[in-house]
BADOPA-972410 format. One line per 4 residues: number of its first residue (from 1); for each residue y, z, x of C-alpha. Coordinates in nm, 4 decimals. Each point is the difference from the previous one (the first is absolute). Example, Ala and Ser with C-alpha at 12.3 -4.5 7.8 and 13.67 -1.06 7.14 Angstrom:
// BADOPA-972410
1 = -0.4500,0.7800,1.2300 | 0.3440,-0.0660,0.1370;
END
This chain:
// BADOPA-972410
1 = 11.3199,16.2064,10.6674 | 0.3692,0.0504,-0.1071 | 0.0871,-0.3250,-0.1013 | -0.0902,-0.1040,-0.3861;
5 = -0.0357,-0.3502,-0.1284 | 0.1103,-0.0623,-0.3567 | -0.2044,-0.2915,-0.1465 | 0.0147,-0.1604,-0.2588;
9 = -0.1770,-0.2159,-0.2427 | 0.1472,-0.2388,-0.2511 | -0.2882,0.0261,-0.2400 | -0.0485,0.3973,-0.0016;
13 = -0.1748,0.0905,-0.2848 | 0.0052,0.3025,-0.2525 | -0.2267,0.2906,-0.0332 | -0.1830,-0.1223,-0.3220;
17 = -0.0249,-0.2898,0.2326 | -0.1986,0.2359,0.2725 | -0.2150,0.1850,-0.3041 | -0.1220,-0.3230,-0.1331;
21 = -0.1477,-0.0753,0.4003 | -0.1994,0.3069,-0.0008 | -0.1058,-0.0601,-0.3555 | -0.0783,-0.3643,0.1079;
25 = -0.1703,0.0859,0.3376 | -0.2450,0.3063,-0.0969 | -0.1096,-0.1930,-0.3944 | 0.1681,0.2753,-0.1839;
29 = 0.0023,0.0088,-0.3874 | 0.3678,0.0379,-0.0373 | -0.0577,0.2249,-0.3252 | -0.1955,0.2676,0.2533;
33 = 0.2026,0.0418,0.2695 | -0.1032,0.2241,0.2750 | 0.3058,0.1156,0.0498 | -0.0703,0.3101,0.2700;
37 = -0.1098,-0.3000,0.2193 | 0.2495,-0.2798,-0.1091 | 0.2916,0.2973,0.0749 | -0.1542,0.0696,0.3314;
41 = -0.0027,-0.3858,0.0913 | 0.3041,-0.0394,-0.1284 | 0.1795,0.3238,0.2173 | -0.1763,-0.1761,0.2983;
45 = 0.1043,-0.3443,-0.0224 | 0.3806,0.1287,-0.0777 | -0.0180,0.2388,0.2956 | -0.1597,-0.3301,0.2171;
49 = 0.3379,-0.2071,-0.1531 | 0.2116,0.3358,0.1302 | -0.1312,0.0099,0.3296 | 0.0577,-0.4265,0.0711;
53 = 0.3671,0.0910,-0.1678 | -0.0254,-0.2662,-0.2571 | 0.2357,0.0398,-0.2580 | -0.0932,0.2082,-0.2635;
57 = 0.1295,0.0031,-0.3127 | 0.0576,0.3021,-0.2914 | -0.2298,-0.1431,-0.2291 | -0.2911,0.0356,0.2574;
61 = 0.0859,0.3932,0.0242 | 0.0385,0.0275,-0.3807 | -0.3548,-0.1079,-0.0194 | -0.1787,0.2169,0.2909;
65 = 0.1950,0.2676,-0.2544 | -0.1434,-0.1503,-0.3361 | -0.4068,-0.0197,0.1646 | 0.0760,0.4055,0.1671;
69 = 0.1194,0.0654,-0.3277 | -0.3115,-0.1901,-0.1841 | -0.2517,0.1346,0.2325 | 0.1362,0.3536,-0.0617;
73 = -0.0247,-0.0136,-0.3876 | -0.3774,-0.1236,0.0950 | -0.0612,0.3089,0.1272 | 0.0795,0.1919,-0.2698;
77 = -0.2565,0.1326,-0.2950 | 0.0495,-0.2470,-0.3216 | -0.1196,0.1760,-0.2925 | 0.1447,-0.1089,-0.3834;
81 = -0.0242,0.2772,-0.2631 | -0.0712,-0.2675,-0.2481 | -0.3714,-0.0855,0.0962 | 0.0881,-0.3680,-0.1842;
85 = 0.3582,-0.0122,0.2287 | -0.0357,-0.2782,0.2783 | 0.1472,0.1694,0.3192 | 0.2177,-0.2789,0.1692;
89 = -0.0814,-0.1485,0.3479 | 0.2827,0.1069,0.2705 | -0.0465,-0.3591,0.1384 | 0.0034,-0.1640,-0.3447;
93 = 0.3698,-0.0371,0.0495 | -0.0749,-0.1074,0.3176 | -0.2643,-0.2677,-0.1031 | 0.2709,-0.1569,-0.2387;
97 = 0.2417,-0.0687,0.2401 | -0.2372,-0.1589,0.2648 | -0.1659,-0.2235,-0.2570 | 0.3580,-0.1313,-0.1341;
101 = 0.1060,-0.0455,0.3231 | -0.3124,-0.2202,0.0706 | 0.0551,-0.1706,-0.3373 | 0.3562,-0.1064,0.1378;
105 = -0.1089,-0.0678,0.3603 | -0.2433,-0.2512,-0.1709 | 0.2728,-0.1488,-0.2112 | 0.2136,-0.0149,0.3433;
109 = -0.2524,-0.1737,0.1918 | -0.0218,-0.2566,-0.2528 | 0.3514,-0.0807,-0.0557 | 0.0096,-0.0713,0.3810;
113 = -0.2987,-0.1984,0.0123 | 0.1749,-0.1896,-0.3004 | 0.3325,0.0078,0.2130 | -0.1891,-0.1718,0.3474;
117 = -0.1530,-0.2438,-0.2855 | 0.3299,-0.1102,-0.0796 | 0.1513,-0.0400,0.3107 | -0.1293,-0.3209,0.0876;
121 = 0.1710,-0.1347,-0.3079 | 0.3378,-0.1769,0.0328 | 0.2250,-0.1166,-0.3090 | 0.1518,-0.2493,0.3046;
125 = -0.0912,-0.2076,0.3206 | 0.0731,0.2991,0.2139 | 0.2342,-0.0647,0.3323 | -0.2331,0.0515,0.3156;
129 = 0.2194,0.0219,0.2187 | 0.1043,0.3672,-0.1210 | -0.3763,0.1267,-0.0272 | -0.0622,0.1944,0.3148;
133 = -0.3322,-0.1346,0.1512 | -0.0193,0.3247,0.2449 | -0.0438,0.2435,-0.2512 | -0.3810,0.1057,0.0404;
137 = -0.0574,0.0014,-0.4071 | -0.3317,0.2606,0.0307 | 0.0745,0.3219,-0.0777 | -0.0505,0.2403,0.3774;
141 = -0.2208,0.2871,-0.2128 | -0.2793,-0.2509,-0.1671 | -0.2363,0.1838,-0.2570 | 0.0884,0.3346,0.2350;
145 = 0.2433,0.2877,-0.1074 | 0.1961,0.2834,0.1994 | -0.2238,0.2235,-0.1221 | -0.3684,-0.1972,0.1119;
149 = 0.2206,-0.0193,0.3605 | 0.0380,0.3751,-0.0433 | -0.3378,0.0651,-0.0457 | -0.1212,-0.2430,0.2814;
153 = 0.2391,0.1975,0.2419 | -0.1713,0.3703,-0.1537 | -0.3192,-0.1129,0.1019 | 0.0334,-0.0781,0.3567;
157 = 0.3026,0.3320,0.0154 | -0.3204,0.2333,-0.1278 | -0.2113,-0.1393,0.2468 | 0.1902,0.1198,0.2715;
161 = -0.0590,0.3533,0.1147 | 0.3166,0.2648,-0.0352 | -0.0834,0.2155,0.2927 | 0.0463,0.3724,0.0160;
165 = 0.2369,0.1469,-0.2202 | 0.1970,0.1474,0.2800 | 0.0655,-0.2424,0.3497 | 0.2936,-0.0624,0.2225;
169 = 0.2324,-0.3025,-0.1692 | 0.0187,-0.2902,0.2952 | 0.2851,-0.2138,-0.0851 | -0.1235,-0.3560,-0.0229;
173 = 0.1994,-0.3210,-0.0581 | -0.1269,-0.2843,-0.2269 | 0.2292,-0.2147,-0.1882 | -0.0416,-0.2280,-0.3342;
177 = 0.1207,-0.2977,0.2823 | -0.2534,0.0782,0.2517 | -0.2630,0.0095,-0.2937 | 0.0975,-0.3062,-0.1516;
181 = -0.0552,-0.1617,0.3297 | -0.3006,0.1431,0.0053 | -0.1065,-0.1347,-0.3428 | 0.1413,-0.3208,0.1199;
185 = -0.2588,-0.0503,0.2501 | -0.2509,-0.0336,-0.2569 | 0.1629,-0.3477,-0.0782 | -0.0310,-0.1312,0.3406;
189 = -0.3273,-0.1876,-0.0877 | -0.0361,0.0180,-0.3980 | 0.2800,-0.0063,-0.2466 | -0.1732,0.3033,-0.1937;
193 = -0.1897,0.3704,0.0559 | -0.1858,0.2648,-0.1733 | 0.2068,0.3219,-0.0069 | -0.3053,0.1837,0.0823;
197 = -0.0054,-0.2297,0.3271 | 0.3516,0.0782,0.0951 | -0.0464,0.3779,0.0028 | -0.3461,0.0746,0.1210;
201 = 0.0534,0.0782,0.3295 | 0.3155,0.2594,-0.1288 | -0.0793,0.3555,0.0446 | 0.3156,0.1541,0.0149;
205 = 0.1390,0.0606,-0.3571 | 0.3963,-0.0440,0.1251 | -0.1075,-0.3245,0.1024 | -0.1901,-0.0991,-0.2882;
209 = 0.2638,0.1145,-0.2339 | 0.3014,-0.2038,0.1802 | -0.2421,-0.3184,0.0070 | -0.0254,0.0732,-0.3595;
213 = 0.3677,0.0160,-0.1034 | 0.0477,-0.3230,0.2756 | -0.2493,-0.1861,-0.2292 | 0.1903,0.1121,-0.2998;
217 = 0.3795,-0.1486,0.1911 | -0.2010,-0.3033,0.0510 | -0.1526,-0.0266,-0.3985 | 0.3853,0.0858,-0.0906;
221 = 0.1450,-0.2505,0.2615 | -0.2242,-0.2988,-0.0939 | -0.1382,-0.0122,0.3476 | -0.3400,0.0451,-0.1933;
225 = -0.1965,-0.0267,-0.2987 | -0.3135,0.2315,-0.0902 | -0.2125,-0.0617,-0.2364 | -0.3675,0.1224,-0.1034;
229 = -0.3254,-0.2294,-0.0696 | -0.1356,0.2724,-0.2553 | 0.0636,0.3009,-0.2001 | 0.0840,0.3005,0.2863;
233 = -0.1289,-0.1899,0.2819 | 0.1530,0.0030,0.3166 | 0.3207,-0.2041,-0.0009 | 0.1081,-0.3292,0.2369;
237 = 0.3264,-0.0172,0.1720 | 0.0752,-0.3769,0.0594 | 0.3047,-0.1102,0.1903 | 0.2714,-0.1791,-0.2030;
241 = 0.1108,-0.3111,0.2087 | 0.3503,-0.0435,0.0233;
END
């Protein structure tokens, strides 16, 4: 395809932000990072954001560069000539960073849970008539990040087969418009759908990967919400009503 689709999220979050998932998702002991695997994951999923043309921003590259970097000094002998010398960790560094960054992700949370708390407060009789009853007040990604999206969207993309490396490229037209029709005719009958529901019967990956960045226009649009029932499932899009 020639054309490219920028998209893009207003809640895009950081690389820490992506290492914590796969630390979250696989059980790892943050203080024993795998970190041959965690790089390669990491390489993958930033190659995956690439290929959609999601915005990508420095810090993400200055990290692929830190892990290569990390996994390299893994792979070197560590020997001390001081048999009583403790040889430092390459990911201690690393480690320190992730688990203050957790620390104040924590302490963010909880000033915003302390911030929706107080909004229902008033010092005054508020005026009504200036409150704007059409504003849908649930967030569109509920208990769901970019990245568990992401991830939902790698599974099915695996699943499909590449083909030979070598064929003859047939030019073929699909649109985000056409394919958020077509993920509008899920809503005919039912107000929400499993994503896995929406592209099961896609085989072709051109067509998979503009349904993918037409879900995204609708998640950035509010013509959607998505939102998961537990950790990694498979996520629900349900149709925001205008």
């Amino acid at each position: 395809m020639s054309d490219q689709y920028n998209i893009e999220l207003d809640v895009f979050e950081g690389p820490m932000d992506l290492l914590l998932y796969f630390i979250k998702r696989d059980e790892i002991n943050i203080y024993d990072i795998p970190i041959a695997r965690i790089t390669r994951e990491y390489l993958e999923y930033l190659d995956l954001m690439q290929t959609l043309n999601l915005k990508v921003a420095g810090e993400f590259i200055a990290m692929a560069s830190t892990l290569m970097q990390i996994k390299a000094r893994m792979l070197l002998p560590r020997f001390s000539e001081n048999d009583d010398e403790t040889i430092e960790d390459p990911r201690s560094e690393l480690v320190q960073r992730l688990v203050e960054y957790q620390q104040f992700k924590e302490l963010g949370e909880e000033l915003r849970q302390l911030e929706e708390d107080s909004i229902g407060y008033f010092p005054r009789k508020p005026d009504i008539s200036l409150i704007n009853t059409s504003v849908d007040a649930e967030e569109i990604l509920q208990k769901v990040t970019l990245f568990d999206i992401l991830a939902a969207f790698k599974n099915v993309l695996d699943r499909i087969p590449t083909g030979p490396t070598e064929h003859n490229v047939n030019r073929f037209e699909v649109t985000i418009h056409e394919q958020t029709e077509f993920i509008y005719t899920y809503f005919i009958k039912k107000s929400k759908v499993r994503f896995s529901e929406v592209v099961k019967n896609i085989n072709k990956r051109v067509v998979l990967i503009v349904t993918f960045l037409a879900l995204l226009e609708m998640i950035r649009t509010k013509q959607v919400r998505v939102y998961q029932e537990g950790i990694f499932d498979d996520f629900t899009i349900e149709k925001v009503e205008p």
